[in-house]
N, C-alpha and C positions, 0 to 999 in steps of 0.2 A: 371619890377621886380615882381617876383611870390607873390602870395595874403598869402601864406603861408611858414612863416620859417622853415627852414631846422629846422630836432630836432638837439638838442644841446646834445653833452655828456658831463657830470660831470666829474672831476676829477676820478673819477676809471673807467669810459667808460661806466657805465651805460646812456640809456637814460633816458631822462628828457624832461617835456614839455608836452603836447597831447599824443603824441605818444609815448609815455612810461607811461603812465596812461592807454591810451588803451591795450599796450601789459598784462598790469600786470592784469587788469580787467580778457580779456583774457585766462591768466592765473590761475587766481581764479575758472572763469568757467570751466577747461579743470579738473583742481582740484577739484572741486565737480563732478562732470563726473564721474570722475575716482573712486572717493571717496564712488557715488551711485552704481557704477557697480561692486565693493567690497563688498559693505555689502549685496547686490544680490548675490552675490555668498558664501557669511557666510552663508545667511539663507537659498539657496536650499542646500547648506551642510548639514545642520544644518536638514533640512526636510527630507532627503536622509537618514540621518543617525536614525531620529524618523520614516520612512519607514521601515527601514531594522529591526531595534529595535521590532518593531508590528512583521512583520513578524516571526523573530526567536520565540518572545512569543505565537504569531499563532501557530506557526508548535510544540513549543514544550505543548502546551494546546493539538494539537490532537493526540501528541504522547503516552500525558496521558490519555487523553479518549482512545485509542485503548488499552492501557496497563489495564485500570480499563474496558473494554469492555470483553476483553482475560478471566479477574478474574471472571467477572460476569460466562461469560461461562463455568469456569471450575467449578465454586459455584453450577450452574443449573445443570451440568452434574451431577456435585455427587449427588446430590437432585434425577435426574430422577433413578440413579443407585440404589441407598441405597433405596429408599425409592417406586416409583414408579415401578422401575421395580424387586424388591423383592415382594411385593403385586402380581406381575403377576406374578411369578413362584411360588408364592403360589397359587394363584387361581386355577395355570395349573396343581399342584398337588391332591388339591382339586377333580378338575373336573377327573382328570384320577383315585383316589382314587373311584368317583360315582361311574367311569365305569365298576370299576373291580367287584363291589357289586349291580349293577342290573340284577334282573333276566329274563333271556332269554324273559318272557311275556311279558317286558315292555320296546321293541322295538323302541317304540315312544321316549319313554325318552332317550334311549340312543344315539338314528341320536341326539339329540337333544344337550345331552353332546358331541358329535363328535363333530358336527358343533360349539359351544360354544371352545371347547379347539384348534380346529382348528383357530377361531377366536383370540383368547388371543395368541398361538402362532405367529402369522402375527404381533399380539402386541408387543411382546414382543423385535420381531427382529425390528421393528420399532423403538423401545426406543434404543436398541442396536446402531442402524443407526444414529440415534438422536444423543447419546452421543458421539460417535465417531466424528462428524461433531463440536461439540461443544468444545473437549475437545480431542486434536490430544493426546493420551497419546502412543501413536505408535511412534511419533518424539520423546523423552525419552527414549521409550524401545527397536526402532529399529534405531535410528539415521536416518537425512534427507535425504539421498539418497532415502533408503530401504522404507522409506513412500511415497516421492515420487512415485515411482516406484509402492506402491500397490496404490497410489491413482488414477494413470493412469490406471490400470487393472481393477478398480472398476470401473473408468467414463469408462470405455470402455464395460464392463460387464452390468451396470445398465444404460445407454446410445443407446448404440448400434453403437457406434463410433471409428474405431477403435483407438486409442492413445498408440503412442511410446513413449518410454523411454529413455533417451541418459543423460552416465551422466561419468568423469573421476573423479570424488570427493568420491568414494563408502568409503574410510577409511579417510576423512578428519573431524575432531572434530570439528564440528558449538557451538558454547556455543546456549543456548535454547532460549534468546529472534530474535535472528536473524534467530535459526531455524522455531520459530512459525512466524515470520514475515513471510518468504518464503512461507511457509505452505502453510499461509492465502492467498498468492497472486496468488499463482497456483490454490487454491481450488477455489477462486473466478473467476480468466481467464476461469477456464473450467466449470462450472455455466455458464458465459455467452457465450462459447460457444455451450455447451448444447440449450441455450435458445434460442439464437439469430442469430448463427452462421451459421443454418445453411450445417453444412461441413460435407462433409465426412470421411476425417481423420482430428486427431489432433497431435501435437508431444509435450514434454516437454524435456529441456534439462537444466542441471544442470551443468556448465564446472567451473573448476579453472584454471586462468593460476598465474602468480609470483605477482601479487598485486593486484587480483579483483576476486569477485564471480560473473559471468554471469548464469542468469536465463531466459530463456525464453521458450512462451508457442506459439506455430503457428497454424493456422490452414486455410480451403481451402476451406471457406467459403465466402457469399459473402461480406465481409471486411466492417468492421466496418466505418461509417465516420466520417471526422473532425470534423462538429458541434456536435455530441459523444461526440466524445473524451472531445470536449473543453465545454460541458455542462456543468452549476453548477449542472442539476437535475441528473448528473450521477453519485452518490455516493458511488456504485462498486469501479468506477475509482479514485475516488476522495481517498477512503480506501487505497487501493491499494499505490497510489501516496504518500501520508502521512506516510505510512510504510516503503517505501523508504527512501524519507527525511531525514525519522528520524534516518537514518543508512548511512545518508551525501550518498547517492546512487544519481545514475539518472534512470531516469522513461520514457520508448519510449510506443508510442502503435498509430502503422499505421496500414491503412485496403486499404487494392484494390479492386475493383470488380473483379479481374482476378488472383489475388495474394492471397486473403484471408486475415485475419487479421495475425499481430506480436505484443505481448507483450518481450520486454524487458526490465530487469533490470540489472543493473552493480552495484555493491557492494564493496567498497574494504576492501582487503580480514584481514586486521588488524580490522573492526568491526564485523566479519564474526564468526572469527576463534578462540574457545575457547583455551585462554592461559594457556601455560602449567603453571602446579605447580614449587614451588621451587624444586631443588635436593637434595634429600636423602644425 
């Protein structure tokens, strides 16, 4: 006869004995198991969701620094206009007022006011340069295409590079903080490829199609790389990227050594597109 009884079942069919103390044991353990691998997944919810939380507060903290960044700029600008570069068209008034009123003997003085007004004019177009760079008042008065379009002629005039213009959006209504975001993101692409790039040509291209703004800046240089790109000390990009963001975009920017670098952005086109008025 075996050293161990059969288990016995109770009246309802449960077991009873050892072996139904062990099963239930068993069962307690598979229950706490279960119970720990539950509240493991409450709390990386729970973490994922305090992740995501940070982040959105992130991006919208830099969205307010670039927005109080924008304000600074256009505060300095007026400063340089009003104030600094009014002083220089008076000085240049000034000095060409000397020049009209010295007499022929005093030669000396006058190469003298030449080269002085000659100076202060270089000045003045520099302030000129300055505020313009600070304070796009050309997106306002001529709409994004049309600045685009002169800021390429400029990088390409004051560069020596030649830069195309490509664009099907010429009468499409950007309200102003999406147009200065763009702006900024071209004016900075072509900065660094002035600087880094290298290239011989560059191209900029502004397209709309039925739900997005595509913007991008290429050029044929030799390409940017990924540890760039993926830099914290790159804050070009980092700008750039944040600008996006904060208009729910996405943000590409690949470099080849054979390809050149590509910036692009996708926009879609309901944060883009200034909303019409009610009807008359």
């Amino acid at each position: 006869m075996s050293r161990h009884a059969p288990a016995r079942r109770d009246r309802t069919g449960s077991l009873t004995g050892v072996e139904g103390l062990a099963r239930a044991l068993r069962t307690h353990e598979v229950d706490a198991i279960v119970g720990d691998r539950d509240i493991m997944v409450v709390r990386l919810k729970q973490a994922e969701d305090e992740l995501e939380r940070s982040r959105d507060q992130l991006r919208a903290l830099a969205s307010h620094l670039l927005s109080v960044r924008d304000s600074e700029r256009v505060a300095i600008a007026r400063e340089l206009h009003d104030e600094f570069g009014q002083a220089l068209t008076s000085l240049q008034l000034g000095l060409a007022w000397l020049a009209r009123n010295v007499t022929p003997e005093q030669r000396t003085l006058l190469a003298k006011i030449a080269s002085l007004s000659e100076a202060t004019t270089g000045l003045i177009r520099s302030v000129k340069l300055i505020t313009i760079e600070l304070r796009p008042g050309a997106v306002d008065e001529l709409g994004l295409a049309k600045t685009l379009r002169s800021a390429a002629r400029d990088f390409e005039s004051s560069v020596g590079i030649p830069c195309r213009f490509r664009t099907n959006a010429a009468g499409v209504p950007f309200n102003r903080p999406a147009a200065i975001a763009v702006y900024r993101i071209v004016q900075a692409a072509l900065t660094n490829v002035a600087r880094h790039a290298r290239a011989a040509h560059a191209t900029v291209t502004l397209m709309t199609s039925a739900r997005a703004l595509t913007v991008t800046v290429t050029d044929d240089g030799r390409g940017i790389s990924r540890k760039l790109v993926d830099s914290r000390g790159s804050l070009g990009i980092i700008g750039m990227r944040e600008r996006v963001l904060a208009l729910d975009g996405t943000f590409t920017l690949t470099g080849s050594k054979r390809k050149g670098t590509t910036l692009k952005v996708r926009l879609p086109l309901s944060r883009v597109v200034l909303e019409p008025g009610p009807a008359a």
